[in-house]
C-alpha positions as CSV (number, residue, x, y, z in Angstrom):
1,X,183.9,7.1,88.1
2,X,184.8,10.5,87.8
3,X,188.5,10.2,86.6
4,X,186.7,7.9,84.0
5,X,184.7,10.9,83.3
6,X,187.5,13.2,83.0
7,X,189.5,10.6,80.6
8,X,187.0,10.8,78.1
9,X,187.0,14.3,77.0
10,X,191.1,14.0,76.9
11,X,190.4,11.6,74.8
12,X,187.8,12.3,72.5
13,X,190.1,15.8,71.7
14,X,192.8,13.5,71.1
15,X,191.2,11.8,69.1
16,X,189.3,15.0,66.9
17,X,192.9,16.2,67.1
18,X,194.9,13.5,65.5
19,X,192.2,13.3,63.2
20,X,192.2,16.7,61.9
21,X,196.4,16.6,61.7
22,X,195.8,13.8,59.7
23,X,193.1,15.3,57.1
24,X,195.2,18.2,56.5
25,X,198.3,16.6,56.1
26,X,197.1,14.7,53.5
27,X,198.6,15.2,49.7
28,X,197.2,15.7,47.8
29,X,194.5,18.6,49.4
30,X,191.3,15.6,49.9
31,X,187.8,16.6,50.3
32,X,186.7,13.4,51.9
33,X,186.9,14.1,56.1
34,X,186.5,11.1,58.4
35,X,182.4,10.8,59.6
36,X,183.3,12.2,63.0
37,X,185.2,15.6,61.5
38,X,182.2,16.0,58.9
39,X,179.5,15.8,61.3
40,X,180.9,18.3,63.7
41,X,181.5,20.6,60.2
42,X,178.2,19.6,58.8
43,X,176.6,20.7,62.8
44,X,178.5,23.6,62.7
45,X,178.0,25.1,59.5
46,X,174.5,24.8,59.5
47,X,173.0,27.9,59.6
48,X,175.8,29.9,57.8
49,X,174.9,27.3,54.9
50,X,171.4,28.3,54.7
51,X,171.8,31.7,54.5
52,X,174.5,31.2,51.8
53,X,172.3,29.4,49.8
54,X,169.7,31.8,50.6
55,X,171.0,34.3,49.6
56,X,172.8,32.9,46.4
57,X,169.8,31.9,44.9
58,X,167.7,35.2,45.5
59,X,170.4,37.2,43.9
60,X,170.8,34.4,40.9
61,X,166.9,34.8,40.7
62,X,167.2,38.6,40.4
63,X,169.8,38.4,37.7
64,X,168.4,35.6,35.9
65,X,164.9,38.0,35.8
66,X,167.1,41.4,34.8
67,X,168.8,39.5,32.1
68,X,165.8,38.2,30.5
69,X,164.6,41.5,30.5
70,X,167.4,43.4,28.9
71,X,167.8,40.5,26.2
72,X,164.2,40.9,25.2
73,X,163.9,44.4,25.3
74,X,167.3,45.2,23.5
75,X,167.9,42.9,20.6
76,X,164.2,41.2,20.1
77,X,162.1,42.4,17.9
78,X,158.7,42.0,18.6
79,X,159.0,40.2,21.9
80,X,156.2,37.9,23.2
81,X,155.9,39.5,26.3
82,X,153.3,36.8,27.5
83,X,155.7,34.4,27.1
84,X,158.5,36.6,28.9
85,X,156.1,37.1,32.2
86,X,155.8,33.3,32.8
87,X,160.0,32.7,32.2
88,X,160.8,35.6,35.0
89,X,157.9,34.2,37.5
90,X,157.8,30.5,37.0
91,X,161.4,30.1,37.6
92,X,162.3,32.0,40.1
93,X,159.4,31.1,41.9
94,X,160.0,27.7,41.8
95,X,163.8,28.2,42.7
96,X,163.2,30.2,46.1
97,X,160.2,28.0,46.9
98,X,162.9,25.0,46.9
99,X,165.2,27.8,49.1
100,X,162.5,28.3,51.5
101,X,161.9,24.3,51.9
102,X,165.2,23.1,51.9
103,X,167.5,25.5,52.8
104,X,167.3,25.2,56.5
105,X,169.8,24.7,59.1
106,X,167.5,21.5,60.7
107,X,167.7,20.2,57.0
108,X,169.9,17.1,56.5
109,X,173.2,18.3,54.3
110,X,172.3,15.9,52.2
111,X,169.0,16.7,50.9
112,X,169.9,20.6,51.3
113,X,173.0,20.2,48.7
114,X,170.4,18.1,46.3
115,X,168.3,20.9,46.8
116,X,171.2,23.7,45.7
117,X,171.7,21.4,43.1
118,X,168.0,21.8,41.7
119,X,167.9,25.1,42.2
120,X,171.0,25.6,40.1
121,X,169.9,23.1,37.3
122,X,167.0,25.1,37.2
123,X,168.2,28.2,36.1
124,X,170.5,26.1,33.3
125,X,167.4,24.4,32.0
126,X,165.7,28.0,31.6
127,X,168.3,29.4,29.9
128,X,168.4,26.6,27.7
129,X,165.0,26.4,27.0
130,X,165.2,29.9,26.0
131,X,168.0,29.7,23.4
132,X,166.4,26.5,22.0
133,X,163.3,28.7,21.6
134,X,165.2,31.1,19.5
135,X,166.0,31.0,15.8
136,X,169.2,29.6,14.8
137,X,170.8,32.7,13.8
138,X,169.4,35.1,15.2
139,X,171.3,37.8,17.5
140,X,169.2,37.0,20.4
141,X,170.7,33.1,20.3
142,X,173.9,34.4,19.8
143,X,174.0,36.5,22.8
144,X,172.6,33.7,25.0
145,X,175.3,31.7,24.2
146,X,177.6,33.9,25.2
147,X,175.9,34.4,28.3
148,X,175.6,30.8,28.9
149,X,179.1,30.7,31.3
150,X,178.2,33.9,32.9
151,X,174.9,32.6,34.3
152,X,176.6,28.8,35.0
153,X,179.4,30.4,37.7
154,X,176.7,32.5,39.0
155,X,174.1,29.9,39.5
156,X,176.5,27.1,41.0
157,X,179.4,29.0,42.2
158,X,178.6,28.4,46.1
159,X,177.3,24.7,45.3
160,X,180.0,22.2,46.5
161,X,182.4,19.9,44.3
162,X,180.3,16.6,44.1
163,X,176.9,18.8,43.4
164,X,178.8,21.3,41.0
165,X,180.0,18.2,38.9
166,X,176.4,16.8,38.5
167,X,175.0,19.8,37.5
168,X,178.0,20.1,35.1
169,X,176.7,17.1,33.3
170,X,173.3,18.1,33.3
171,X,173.8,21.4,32.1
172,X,175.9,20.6,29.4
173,X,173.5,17.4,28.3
174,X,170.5,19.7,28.1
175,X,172.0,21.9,26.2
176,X,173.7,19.6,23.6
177,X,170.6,17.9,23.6
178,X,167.9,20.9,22.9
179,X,170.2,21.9,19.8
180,X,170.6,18.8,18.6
181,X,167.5,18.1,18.4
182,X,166.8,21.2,16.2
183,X,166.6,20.9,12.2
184,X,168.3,24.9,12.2
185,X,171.7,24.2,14.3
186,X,174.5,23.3,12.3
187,X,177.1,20.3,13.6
188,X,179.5,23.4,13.6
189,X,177.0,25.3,15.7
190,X,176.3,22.6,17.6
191,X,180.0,21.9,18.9
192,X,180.5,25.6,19.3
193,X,178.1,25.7,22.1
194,X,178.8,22.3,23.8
195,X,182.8,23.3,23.9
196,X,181.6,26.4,25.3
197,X,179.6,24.7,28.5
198,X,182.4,22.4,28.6
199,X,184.8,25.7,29.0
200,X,182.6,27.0,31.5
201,X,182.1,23.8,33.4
202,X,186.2,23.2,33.6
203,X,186.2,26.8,35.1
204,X,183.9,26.6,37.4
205,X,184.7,23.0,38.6
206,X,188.0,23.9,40.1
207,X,186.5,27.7,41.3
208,X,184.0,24.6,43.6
209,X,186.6,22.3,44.1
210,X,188.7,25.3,45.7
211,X,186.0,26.9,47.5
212,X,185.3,24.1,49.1
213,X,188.2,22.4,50.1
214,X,189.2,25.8,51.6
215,X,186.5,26.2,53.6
216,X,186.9,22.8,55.6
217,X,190.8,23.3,56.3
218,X,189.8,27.0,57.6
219,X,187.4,24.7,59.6
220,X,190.3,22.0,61.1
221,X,193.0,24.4,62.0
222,X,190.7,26.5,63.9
223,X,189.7,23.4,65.6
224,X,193.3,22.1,66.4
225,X,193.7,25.9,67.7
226,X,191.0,25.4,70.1
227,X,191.9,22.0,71.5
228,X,195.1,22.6,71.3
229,X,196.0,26.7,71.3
230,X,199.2,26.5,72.5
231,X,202.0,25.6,70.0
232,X,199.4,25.1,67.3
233,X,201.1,28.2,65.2
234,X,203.9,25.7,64.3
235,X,201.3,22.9,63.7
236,X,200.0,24.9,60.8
237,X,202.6,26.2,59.5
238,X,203.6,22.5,59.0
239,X,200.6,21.7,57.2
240,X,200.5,25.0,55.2
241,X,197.3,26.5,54.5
C-alpha cells in the first residue's frame, strides 16, 4: 500500500509536467490550458486576482470621477452640477460595490471575470451616456471622444482576452448606437467615432491577449522548475519565453 502511495505523486507530477511541456510548446502561443493546469492556476492565483481587480477598478473609479470633473469645469459652460454629482457617485458606486461582491479570492473565476467585465462596461456606458448627452458640436463632445480610448485601456486593461473582447463589442455597440440614434450626428460623425472605438479596441485587444497569455507561461515554467528544478534551464530555453 504504501509504494502505491508513493507511485501516485510520481505520477501525478509526471503527469502536471508533461502537461505543462506540452501547453508551452504549443505554436502558436494558446490560451486554452488543459482543466487540470487551469484549476491549479485558477487556485493559485486567487487572491492576487482579487486584489488586481481591486485595485484596478478603485483607481479607474478615481479617474473616471477626476475626469468628469476637469471636463465640466474647463470647457462647459454653465455646467449642471446636479447632474454632474449623480455621474461621479452613481457609477463609481455601483462599480466597487460589484468589486466588493465579486472580487473575492473564494469567488468562482467565472463569475469574478463577468464581474470585471461589468465593472468595465460600466464605466464605457457612462462615458457614452455622457457624450450622447452632449451637443453635436460642441467642444465638450469633441473632447470625449477623444478621450474615449484613453478611458477604454484603462478600464479593461487587466480584464482577460475572452472578457476584453465582449466588452469590445459592447462598448463599441453602445456607442454607435447612442449617436445614431441622434437627429444632430452626422453619418461622417458617426463613423468617426465608431473607427475610433474600433482603433481603441484592436489596441487594447492584443495589450489583453498579451497580458494574459504571459501571465500563465510565467505560471507553467515556474511549475516545471519546481517539479522538476534540475535541468529545467534547458527545458525553457527550448520552449522560449
Amino acid at each position: 500500500m504504501s509504494s502505491g502511495g508513493a507511485a501516485n505523486p510520481g505520477a501525478s507530477h509526471t503527469s502536471l509536467r508533461d502537461l505543462a511541456q506540452a501547453a508551452l510548446a504549443r505554436r502558436p502561443p494558446s490560451l486554452r490550458m488543459p482543466p487540470l493546469l487551469r484549476d491549479r492556476y485558477e487556485a493559485e492565483h486567487a487572491l492576487p486576482r482579487a486584489l488586481e481587480l481591486r485595485r484596478t477598478t478603485a483607481a479607474g473609479a478615481c479617474i473616471y470621477v477626476f475626469a468628469v470633473l476637469v471636463v465640466n469645469s474647463l470647457l462647459i459652460q454653465h455646467p449642471n452640477w446636479a447632474d454632474i454629482a449623480m455621474q461621479i457617485t452613481v457609477t463609481p458606486a455601483a462599480e466597487l460595490l460589484i468589486a466588493s461582491l465579486f472580487f473575492r479570492p473564494d469567488m468562482p473565476p467565472p463569475a469574478r471575470e463577468a464581474a470585471a467585465t461589468v465593472v468595465a462596461g460600466c464605466f464605457s456606458l457612462a462615458t457614452v451616456l455622457a457624450v450622447d448627452d452632449a451637443p453635436g458640436e460642441s467642444p465638450y463632445m469633441s473632447f470625449l471622444l477623444a478621450c474615449l480610448p484613453m478611458f477604454y485601456v484603462l478600464a479593461f486593461v487587466r480584464l482577460r482576452f475572452l472578457s476584453a473582447a465582449a466588452f469590445s463589442a459592447f462598448s463599441v455597440l453602445a456607442l454607435t448606437v447612442a449617436l445614431a440614434v441622434r437627429g444632430d450626428v452626422s453619418p461622417l460623425a458617426l463613423a468617426s467615432a465608431a473607427g475610433l472605438m474600433l482603433a481603441a479596441a484592436v489596441l487594447a485587444l492584443l495589450m489583453a491577449y498579451r497580458l494574459h497569455l504571459r501571465a500563465q507561461r510565467r505560471y507553467l515554467q515556474a511549475m516545471l522548475h519546481s517539479l522538476h528544478p534540475e535541468g529545467e534551464a534547458d527545458v525553457m530555453t527550448e520552449l522560449g519565453p
